[in-house]
VOFI-27495 format. One line per 3 residues: number of its first residue (from 1); their letters; for each residue x, y, z of N, C-alpha, C, CB. Coordinates in steps of 0.001 Angstrom, whole numbers, padded with zeros to 6 digits, m for minus. Glycine has a CB too. Example, Ala and Ser with C-alpha at 12.3 -4.5 7.8 and 13.67 -1.06 7.14 Angstrom:
2
1	as	013190:m005690:007800:012300:m004500:007800:013200:m003300:007800:011308:m004473:009046  012850:m002250:007080:013670:m001060:007140:012900:000030:007870:014084:m000598:005725
end
This chain:
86
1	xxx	m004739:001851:012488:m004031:000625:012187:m002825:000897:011276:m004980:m000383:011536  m002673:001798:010280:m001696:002161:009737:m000860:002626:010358:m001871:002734:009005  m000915:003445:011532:000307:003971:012369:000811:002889:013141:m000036:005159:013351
4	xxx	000090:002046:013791:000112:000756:014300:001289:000337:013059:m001570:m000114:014381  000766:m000055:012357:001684:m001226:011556:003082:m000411:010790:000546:m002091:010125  002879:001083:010032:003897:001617:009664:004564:001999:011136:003574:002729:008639
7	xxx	004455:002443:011884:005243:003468:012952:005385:004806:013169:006318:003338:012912  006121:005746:013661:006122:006909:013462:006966:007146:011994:006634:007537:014714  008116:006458:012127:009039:007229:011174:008578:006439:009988:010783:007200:011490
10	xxx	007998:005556:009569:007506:005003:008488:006353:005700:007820:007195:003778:008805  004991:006243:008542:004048:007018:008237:004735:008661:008014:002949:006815:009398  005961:008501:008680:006680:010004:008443:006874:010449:006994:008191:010038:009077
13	xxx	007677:009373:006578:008339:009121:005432:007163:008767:003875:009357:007783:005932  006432:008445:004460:004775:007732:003571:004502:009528:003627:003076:006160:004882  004431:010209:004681:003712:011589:004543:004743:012680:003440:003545:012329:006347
16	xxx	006182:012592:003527:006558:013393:003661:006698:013471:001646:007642:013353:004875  007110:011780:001373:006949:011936:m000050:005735:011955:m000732:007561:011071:m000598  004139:012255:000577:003298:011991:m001136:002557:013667:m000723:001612:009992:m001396
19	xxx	003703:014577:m000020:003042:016076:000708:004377:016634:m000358:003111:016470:003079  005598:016089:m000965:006297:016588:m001682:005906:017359:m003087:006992:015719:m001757  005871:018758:m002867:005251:019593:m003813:005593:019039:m005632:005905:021212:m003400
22	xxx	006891:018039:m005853:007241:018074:m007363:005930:016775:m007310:009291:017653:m008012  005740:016081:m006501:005192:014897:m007151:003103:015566:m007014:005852:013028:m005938  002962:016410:m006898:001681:016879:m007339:000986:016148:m008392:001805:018149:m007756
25	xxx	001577:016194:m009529:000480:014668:m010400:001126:013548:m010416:000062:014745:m012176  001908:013088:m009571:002252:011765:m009968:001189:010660:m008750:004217:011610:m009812  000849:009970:m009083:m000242:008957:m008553:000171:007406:m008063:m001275:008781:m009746
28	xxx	m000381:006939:m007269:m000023:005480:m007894:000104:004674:m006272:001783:005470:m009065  m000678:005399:m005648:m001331:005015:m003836:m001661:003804:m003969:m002833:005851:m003122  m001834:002632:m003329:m002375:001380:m003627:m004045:001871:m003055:m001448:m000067:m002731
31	xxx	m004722:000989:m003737:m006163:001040:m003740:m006754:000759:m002502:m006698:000180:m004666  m005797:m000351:m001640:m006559:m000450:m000096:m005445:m000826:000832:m007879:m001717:000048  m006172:m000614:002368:m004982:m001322:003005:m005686:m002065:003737:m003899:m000554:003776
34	xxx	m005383:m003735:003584:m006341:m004726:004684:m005136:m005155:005518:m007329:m006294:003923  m006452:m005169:006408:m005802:m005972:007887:m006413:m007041:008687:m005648:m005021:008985  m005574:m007371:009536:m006314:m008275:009778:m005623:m008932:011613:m006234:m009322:008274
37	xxx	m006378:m008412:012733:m005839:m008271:014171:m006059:m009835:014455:m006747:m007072:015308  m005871:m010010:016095:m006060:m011255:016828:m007348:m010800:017415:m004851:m011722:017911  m008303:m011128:017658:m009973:m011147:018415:m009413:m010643:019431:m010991:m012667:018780
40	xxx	m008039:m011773:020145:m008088:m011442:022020:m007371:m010201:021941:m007132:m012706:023301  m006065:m010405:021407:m004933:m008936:021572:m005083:m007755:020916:m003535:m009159:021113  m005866:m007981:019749:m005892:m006984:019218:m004571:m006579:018322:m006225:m006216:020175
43	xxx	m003522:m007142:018444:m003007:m006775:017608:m002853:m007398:016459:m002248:m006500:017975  m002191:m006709:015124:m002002:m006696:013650:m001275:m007695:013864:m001432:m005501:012812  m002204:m008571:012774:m001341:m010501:012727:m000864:m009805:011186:m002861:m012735:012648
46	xxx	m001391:m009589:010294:m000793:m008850:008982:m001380:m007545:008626:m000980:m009708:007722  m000718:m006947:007679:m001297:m005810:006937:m000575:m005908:005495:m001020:m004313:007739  m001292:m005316:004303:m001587:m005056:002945:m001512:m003961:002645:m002615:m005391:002535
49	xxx	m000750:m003325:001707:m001314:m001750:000683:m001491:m003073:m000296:000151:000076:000035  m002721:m002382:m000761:m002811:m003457:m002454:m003619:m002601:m003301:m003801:m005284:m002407  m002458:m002625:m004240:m003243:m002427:m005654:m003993:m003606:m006381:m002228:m001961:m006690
52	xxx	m005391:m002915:m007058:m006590:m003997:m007776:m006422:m003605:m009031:m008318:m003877:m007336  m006253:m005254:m009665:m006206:m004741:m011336:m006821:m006008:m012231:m004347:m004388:m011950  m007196:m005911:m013314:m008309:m006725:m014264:m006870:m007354:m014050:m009270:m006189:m016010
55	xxx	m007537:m009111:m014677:m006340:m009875:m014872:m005344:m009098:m015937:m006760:m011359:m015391  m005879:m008431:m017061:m004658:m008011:m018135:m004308:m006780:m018154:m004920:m008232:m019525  m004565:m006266:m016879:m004489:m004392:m016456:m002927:m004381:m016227:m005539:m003709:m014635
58	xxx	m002076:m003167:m016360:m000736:m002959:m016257:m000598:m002144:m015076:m000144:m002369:m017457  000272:m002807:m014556:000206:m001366:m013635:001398:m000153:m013980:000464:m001829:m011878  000758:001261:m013575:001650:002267:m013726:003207:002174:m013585:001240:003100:m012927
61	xxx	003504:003146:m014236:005488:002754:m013237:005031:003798:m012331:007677:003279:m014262  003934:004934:m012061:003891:005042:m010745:003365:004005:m009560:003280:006038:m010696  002581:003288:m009956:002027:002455:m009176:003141:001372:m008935:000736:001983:m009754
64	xxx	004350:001218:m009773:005399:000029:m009187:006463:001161:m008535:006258:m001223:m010635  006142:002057:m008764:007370:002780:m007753:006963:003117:m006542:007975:004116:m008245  005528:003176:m006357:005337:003154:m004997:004998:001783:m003890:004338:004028:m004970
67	xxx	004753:000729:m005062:004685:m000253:m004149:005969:m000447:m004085:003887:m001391:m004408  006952:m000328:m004791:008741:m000690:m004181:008586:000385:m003104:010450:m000299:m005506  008603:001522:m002994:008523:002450:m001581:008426:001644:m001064:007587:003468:m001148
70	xxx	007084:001493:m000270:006192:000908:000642:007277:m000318:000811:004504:000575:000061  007470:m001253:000207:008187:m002587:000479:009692:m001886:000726:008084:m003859:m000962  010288:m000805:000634:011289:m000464:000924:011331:m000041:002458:011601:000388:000020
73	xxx	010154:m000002:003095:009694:000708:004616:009713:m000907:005313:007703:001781:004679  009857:m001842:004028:009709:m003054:005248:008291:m003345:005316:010234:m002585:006880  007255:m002645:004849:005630:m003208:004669:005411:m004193:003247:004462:m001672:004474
76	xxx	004415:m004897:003833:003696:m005590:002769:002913:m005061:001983:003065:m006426:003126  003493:m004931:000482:002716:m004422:m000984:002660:m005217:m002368:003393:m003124:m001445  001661:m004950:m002700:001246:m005651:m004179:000384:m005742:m004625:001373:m006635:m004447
79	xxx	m000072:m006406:m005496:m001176:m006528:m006667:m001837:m007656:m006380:m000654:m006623:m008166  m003455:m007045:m006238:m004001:m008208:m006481:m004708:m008194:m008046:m004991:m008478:m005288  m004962:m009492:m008386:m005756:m009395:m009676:m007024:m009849:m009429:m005195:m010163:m010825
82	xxx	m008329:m009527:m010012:m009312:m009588:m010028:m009267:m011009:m010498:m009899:m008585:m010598  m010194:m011717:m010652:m010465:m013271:m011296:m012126:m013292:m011784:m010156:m014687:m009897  m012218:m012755:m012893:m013832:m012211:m013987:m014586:m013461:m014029:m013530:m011666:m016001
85	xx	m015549:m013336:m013824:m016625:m014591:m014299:m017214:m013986:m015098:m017669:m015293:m013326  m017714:m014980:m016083:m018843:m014374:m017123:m020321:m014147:m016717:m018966:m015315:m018305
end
Protein backbone atom coordinates (compact mmCIF):
# COMPACT_ATOMS: atom_id res chain seq x y z
CA UNK A 1 0.00 0.00 0.00
CA UNK A 2 2.83 2.37 0.41
CA UNK A 3 4.09 1.91 -3.11
CA UNK A 4 0.48 2.12 -4.11
CA UNK A 5 0.03 5.48 -2.54
CA UNK A 6 3.82 6.96 -2.68
CA UNK A 7 4.73 5.65 -6.36
CA UNK A 8 7.89 4.68 -7.74
CA UNK A 9 9.72 7.92 -7.63
CA UNK A 10 8.23 8.94 -4.28
CA UNK A 11 9.23 5.57 -2.36
CA UNK A 12 12.54 6.29 -4.45
CA UNK A 13 13.20 9.40 -2.86
CA UNK A 14 11.65 8.11 0.88
CA UNK A 15 14.53 5.25 0.19
CA UNK A 16 17.20 7.15 -0.99
CA UNK A 17 17.25 9.85 1.97
CA UNK A 18 16.71 7.53 4.95
CA UNK A 19 19.71 4.77 3.05
CA UNK A 20 21.83 8.24 3.03
CA UNK A 21 25.00 7.25 4.94
CA UNK A 22 25.35 11.13 6.86
CA UNK A 23 21.88 10.74 8.30
CA UNK A 24 22.81 7.31 10.21
CA UNK A 25 21.54 8.77 13.67
CA UNK A 26 19.24 11.11 12.69
CA UNK A 27 15.57 9.63 13.37
CA UNK A 28 12.26 10.89 13.19
CA UNK A 29 10.12 8.10 10.74
CA UNK A 30 6.49 8.66 11.67
CA UNK A 31 5.23 5.93 14.00
CA UNK A 32 2.54 4.46 11.49
CA UNK A 33 1.11 4.52 8.21
CA UNK A 34 -2.89 4.04 8.10
CA UNK A 35 -4.96 3.40 5.38
CA UNK A 36 -7.82 3.02 4.47
CA UNK A 37 -9.18 1.25 0.66
CA UNK A 38 -12.84 1.00 -0.95
CA UNK A 39 -14.30 -2.84 0.02
CA UNK A 40 -15.30 -3.01 -3.93
CA UNK A 41 -12.06 -1.38 -5.73
CA UNK A 42 -9.75 -1.77 -3.55
CA UNK A 43 -8.26 1.16 -3.95
CA UNK A 44 -6.58 3.83 -1.35
CA UNK A 45 -9.53 6.34 -0.48
CA UNK A 46 -6.63 7.91 2.00
CA UNK A 47 -3.32 7.28 3.52
CA UNK A 48 -1.35 8.69 6.80
CA UNK A 49 2.47 8.66 8.01
CA UNK A 50 1.61 9.72 11.64
CA UNK A 51 3.51 10.53 14.32
CA UNK A 52 1.94 9.61 18.18
CA UNK A 53 2.58 11.94 20.92
CA UNK A 54 1.23 12.54 24.76
CA UNK A 55 -0.89 15.64 24.54
CA UNK A 56 2.34 17.77 25.94
CA UNK A 57 5.08 15.61 24.00
CA UNK A 58 7.29 17.84 21.48
CA UNK A 59 8.09 16.64 18.61
CA UNK A 60 11.78 16.33 17.36
CA UNK A 61 13.05 18.86 14.68
CA UNK A 62 13.85 15.48 13.28
CA UNK A 63 10.50 14.33 13.45
CA UNK A 64 9.19 17.93 11.84
CA UNK A 65 11.70 17.64 9.17
CA UNK A 66 10.57 14.57 8.08
CA UNK A 67 7.04 15.04 8.24
CA UNK A 68 7.71 18.37 5.98
CA UNK A 69 9.61 15.66 3.58
CA UNK A 70 6.85 13.41 3.35
CA UNK A 71 4.27 16.45 2.80
CA UNK A 72 6.84 17.77 0.37
CA UNK A 73 6.23 14.26 -1.84
CA UNK A 74 2.62 15.50 -1.85
CA UNK A 75 1.62 12.69 0.99
CA UNK A 76 -0.40 13.08 3.96
CA UNK A 77 1.68 13.68 7.39
CA UNK A 78 1.27 14.59 10.98
CA UNK A 79 0.69 14.29 14.50
CA UNK A 80 -1.63 12.69 16.21
CA UNK A 81 -2.07 13.37 19.96
CA UNK A 82 -3.05 10.87 22.32
CA UNK A 83 -6.25 12.09 24.51
CA UNK A 84 -5.26 10.37 28.47
CA UNK A 85 -8.03 9.33 30.66
CA UNK A 86 -7.46 8.89 34.19
Amino acid sequence: MIFKKCGAEGLQKIYKRHNDTDRTEIFGTPDLFLFSTNSKTKEIREAHFIEVKRPDEKLSDEQEDEISFLKSLGLQAGVYRLKEKN
